[in-house]
C-alpha positions as CSV (number, residue, x, y, z in Angstrom):
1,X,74.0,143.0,133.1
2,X,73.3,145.5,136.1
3,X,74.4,145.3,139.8
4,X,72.4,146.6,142.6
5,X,72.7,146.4,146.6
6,X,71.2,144.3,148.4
7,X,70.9,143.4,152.2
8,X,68.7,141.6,155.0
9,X,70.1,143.3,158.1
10,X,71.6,140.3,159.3
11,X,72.2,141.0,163.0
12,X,71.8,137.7,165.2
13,X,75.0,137.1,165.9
14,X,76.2,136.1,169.8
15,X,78.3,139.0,171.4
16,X,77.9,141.3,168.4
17,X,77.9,145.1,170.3
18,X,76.9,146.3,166.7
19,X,72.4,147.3,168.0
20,X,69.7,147.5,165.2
21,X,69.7,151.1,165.1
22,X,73.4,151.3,164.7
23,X,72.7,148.5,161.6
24,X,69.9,150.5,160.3
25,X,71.4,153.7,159.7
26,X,74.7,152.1,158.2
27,X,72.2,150.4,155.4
28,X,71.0,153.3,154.4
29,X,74.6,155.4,154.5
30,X,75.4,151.7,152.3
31,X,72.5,152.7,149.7
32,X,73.4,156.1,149.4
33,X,76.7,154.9,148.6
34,X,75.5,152.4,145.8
35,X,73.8,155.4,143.7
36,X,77.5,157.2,144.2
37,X,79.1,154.8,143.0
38,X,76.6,153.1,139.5
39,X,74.8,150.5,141.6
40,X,71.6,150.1,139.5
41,X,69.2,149.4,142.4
42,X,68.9,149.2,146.3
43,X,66.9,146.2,147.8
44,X,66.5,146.4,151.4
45,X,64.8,143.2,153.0
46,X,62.0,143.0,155.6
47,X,62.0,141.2,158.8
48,X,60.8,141.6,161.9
49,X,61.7,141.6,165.6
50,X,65.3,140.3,165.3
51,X,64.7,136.7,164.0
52,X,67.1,137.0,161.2
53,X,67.0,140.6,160.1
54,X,66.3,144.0,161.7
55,X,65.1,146.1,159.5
56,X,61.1,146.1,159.4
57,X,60.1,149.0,157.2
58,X,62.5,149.0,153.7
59,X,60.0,151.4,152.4
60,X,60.7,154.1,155.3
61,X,64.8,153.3,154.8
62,X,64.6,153.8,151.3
63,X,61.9,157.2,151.4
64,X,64.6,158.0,153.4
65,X,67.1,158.4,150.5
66,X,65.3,159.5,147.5
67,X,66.6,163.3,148.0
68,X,70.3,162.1,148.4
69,X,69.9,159.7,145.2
70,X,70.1,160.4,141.6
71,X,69.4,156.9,139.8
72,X,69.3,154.2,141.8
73,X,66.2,152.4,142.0
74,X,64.2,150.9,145.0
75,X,63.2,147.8,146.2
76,X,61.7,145.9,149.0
77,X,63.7,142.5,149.4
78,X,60.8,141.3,149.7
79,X,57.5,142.5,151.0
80,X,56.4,140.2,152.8
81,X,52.9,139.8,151.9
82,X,51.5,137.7,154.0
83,X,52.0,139.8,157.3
84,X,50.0,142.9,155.5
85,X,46.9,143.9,153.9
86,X,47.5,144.2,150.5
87,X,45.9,147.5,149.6
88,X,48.3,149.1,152.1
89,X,51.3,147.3,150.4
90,X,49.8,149.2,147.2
91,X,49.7,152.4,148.7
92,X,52.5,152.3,150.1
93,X,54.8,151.4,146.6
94,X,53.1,153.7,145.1
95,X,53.4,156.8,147.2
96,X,57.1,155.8,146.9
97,X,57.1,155.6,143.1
98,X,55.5,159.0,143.0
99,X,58.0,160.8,145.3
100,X,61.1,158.7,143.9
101,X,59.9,160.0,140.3
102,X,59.3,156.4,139.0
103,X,62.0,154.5,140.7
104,X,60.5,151.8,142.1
105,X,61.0,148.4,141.9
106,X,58.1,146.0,143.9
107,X,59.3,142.3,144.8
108,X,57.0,139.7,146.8
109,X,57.6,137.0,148.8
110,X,55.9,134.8,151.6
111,X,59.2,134.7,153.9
112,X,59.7,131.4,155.9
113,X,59.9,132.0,159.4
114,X,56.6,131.4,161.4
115,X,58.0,133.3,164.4
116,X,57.5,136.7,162.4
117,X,53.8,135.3,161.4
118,X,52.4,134.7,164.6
119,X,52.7,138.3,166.5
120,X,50.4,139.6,163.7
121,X,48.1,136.7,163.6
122,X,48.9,135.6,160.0
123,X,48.2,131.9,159.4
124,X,52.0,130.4,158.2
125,X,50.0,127.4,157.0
126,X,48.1,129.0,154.0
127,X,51.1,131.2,153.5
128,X,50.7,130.2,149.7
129,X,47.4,130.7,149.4
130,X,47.4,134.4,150.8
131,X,50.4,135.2,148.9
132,X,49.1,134.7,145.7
133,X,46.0,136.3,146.6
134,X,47.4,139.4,147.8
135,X,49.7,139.8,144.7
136,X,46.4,139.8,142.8
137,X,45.0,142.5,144.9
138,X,48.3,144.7,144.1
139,X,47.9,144.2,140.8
140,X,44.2,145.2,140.1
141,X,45.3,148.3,142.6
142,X,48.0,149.6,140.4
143,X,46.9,148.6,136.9
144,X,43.2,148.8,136.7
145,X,42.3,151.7,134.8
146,X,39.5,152.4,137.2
147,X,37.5,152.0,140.3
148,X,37.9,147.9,140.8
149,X,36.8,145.3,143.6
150,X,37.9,142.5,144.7
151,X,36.6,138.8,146.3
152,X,37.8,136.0,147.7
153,X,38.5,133.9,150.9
154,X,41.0,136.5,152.4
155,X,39.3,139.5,151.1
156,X,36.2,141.4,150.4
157,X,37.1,144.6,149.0
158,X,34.3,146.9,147.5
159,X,34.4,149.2,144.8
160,X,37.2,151.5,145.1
161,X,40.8,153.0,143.3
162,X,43.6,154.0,145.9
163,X,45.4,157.1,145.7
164,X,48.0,158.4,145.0
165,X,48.7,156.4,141.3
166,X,51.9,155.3,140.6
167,X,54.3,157.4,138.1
168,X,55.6,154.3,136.1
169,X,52.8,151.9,134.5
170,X,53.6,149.0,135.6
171,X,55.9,149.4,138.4
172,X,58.1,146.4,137.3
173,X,56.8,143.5,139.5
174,X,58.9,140.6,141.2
175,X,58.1,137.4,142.8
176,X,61.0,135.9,145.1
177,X,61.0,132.1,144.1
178,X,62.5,129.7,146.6
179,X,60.2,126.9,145.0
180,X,58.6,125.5,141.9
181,X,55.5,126.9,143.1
182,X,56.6,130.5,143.4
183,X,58.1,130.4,140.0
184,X,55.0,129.1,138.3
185,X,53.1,132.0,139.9
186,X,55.3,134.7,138.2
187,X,55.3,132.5,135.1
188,X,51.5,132.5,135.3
189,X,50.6,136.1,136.0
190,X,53.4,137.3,133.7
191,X,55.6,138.9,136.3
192,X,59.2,139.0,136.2
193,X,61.1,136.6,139.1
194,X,64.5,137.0,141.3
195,X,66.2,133.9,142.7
196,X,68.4,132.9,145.0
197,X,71.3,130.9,143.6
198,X,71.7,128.0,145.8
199,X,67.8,127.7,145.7
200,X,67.7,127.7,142.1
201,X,70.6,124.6,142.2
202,X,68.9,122.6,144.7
203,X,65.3,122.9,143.0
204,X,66.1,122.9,139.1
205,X,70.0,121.9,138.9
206,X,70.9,125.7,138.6
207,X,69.9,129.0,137.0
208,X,70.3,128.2,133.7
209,X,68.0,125.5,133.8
210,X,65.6,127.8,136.1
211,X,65.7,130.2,133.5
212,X,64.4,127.8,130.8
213,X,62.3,126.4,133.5
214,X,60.3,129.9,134.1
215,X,60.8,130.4,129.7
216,X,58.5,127.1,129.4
217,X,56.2,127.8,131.8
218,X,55.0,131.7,130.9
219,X,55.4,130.5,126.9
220,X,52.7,127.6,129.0
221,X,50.0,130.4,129.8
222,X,50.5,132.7,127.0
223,X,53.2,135.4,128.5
224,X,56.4,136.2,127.1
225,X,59.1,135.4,130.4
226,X,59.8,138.7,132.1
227,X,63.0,140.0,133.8
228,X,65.1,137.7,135.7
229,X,67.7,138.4,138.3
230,X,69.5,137.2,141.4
231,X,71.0,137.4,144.5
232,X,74.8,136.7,145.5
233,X,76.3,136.6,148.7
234,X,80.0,138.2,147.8
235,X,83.2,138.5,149.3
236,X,86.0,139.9,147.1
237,X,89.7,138.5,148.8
238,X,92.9,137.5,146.4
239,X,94.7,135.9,149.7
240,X,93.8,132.6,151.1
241,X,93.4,134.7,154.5
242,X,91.0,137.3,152.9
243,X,89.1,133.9,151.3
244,X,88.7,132.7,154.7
245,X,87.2,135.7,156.3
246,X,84.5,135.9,153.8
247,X,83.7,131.7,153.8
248,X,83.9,132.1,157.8
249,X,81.4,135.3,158.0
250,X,79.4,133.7,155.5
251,X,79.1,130.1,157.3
252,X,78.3,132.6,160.6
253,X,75.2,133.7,158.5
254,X,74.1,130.5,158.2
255,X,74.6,129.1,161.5
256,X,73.7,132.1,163.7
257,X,71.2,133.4,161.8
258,X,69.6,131.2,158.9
259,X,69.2,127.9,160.9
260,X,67.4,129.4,163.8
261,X,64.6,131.3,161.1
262,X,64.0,127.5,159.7
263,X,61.4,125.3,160.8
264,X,63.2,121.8,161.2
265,X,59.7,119.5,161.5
266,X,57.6,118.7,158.8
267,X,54.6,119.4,160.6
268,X,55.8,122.9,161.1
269,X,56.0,123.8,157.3
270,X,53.1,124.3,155.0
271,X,53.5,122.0,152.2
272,X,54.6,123.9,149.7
273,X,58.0,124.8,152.4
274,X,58.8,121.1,153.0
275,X,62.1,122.0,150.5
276,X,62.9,123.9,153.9
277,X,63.7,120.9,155.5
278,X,66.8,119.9,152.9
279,X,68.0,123.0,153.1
280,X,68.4,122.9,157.0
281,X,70.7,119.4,156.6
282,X,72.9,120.8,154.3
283,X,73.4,124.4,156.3
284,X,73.8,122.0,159.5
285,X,76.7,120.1,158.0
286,X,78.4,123.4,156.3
287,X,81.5,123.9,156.2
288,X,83.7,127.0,155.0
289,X,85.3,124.3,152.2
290,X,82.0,123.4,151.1
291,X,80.8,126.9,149.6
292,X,80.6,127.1,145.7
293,X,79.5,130.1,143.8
294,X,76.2,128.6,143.3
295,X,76.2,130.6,146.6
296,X,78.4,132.7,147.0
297,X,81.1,135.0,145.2
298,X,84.2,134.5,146.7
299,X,87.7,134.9,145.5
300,X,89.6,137.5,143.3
301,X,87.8,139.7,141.0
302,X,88.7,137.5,137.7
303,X,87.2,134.2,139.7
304,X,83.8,136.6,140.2
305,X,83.9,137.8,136.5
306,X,84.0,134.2,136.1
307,X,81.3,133.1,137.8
308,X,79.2,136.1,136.7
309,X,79.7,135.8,132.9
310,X,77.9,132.2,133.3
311,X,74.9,134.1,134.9
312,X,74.9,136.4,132.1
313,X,74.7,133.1,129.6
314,X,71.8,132.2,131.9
315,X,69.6,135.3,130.8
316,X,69.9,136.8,134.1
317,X,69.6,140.5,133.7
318,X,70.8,141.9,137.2
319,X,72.6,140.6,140.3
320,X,72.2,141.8,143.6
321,X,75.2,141.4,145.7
322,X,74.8,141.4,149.6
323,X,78.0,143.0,150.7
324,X,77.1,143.4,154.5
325,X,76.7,139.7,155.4
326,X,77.8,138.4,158.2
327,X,78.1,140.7,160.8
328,X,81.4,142.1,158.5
329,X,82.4,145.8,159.3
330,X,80.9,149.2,158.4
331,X,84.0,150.3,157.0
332,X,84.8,146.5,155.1
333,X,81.1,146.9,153.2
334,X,81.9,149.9,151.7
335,X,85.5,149.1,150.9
336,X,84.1,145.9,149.1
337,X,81.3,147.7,147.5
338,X,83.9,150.2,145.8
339,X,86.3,147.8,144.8
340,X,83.2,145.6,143.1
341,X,82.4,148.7,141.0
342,X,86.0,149.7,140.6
343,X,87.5,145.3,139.4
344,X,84.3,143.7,138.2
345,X,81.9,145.7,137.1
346,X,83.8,147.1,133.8
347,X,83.8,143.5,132.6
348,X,79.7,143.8,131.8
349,X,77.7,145.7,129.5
350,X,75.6,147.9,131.9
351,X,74.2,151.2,132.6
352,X,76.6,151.4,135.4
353,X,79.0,152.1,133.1
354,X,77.9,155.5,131.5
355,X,77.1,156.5,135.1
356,X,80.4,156.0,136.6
357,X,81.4,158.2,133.7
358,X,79.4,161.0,134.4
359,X,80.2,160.5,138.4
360,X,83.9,161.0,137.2
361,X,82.9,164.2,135.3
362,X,81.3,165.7,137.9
């Protein structure tokens, strides 16, 4: 199993002096420091105009780092699709596979707060609809052999092929599933999928049975299942104090900036988000004593090995662990990203073990 980074420049937290900018730039000294150190991958998150996250352009962050990387591969966490024209999402990946040399992953999502919908006058309601659509678009712009068209109610794209191509064919392809019916879209187009934990508890009972759940459903349309992974919140702390720091930044997530991104009407979710509205009654009623690891990763490094062995039984083939959560310290992310590499990370079969060779050799 592989480990990358992964963040959503979390930043809405009352009285923090730490500004965007400042958050920005620590993200991508953080990704730099994931190659350094065998991190398989780099996922940087969108959002936009300080509703949860601050970071609006993961592509730029990341171009950013390709001349101070070696291996580490990178990935948007998610696009957003819905806020963009597809063909530019296209271009865009695949400029960035071409300069990175083929290191590109590509991950899609429909994100779930209308707030960042309506300033670019993208209808939140048919979130679903235009998601899948543009994920179609991508596809016939990276994979069609030749000039290709496309359409449909959200598009009507003549005869054309964008340029530049990218290096790697296919750029690996992700779809961020919340929900049933994001999971039976990878399943369906034969794309590989990345979860979140908690989500994948409270919608099929927990990764394992997600796992078989996206297995039956790609065998269902002919595909063999492709790549799974997930996310992880993590906090490593052997004393009960260094426990509750990482349960209390991680509840601040929530409450600060999680609950304020959700819609908390029925009528203000498209149907295929009204899971949206359970979540928001469980994070309202949260408590630090109520976290489990189908969220989060908290404790000593042998209580993460743990946890992270039963992911491994679950077929998942890489975890990305957000390190900077919670409004925690510059200097604590990178403390806790070492150690990771340093107490856990030996436990699993992984490229990240030949690297950290070759980083000691050099």
């Amino acid at each position: 199993m592989e480990f990358g980074y992964f963040t959503l420049s979390d930043n809405h937290y009352a009285g923090t002096d730490r500004s965007a900018n400042q958050f920005i730039q620590e993200i991508r000294e953080q990704a730099i420091l994931a190659d350094k150190l065998g991190y398989n991958s780099a996922w940087i998150g969108e959002h936009h105009f300080d509703s949860l996250g601050v970071n609006s352009r993961p592509d730029l962050v990341l171009a950013s780092i390709i001349a101070e990387t070696k291996n580490i591969r990178m990935a948007p966490a998610v696009s957003v699709l819905p806020l963009h024209h597809p063909v530019h999402v296209a271009e865009t990946w695949a400029t960035l596979d071409l300069r990175s040399g083929g290191r590109v992953d590509f991950a899609a999502g429909r994100g779930y707060d209308r707030r960042e919908y309506a300033p670019f006058g993208a209808d939140f309601m048919k979130s679903a609809e235009y998601f899948e659509d543009a994920m179609d678009v991508i596809l016939k712009a990276w994979n069609s052999p030749g000039p290709w068209s496309h359409k449909s109610e959200f598009f009507d794209i003549p005869e054309m092929e964008i340029t530049p191509k990218p290096v790697q064919d296919p750029i690996p392809f992700y779809v961020a599933s919340f929900s049933k019916t994001s999971l039976d879209m990878a399943a369906r187009k034969g794309l590989n999928v990345i979860w979140a934990p908690f989500a994948a508890g409270m919608v099929y009972g927990g990764l394992d049975k997600a796992a078989e759940a996206y297995k039956e459903e790609s065998a269902r349309h002919g595909h063999k299942p492709g790549r799974m992974m997930c996310s992880y919140f993590v906090y490593l702390g052997d004393e009960p104090e260094q426990r509750q720091y990482g349960a209390d930044r991680q509840i601040a997530y929530f409450k600060e900036c999680c609950l304020p991104a959700f819609a908390k009407k029925a009528e203000e979710l498209p149907p295929t988000m009204q899971y949206f509205l359970k979540i928001v009654d469980i994070l309202e009623d949260m408590e630090a004593g109520d976290l489990t690891d189908k969220s989060i990763l908290l404790g000593g490094p042998q209580e993460v090995t743990d946890t992270l062995k039963r992911v491994e039984e679950a077929g998942i083939e890489e975890v990305i662990l957000y390190f900077n959560v919670g409004n925690k310290p510059h200097e604590v992310v990178k403390e806790q990203m070492h150690r990771f590499m340093d107490e856990v990370a030996p436990h699993f079969e992984g490229k990240h073990n030949e690297r950290r060779q070759q980083l000691a050799a050099e």
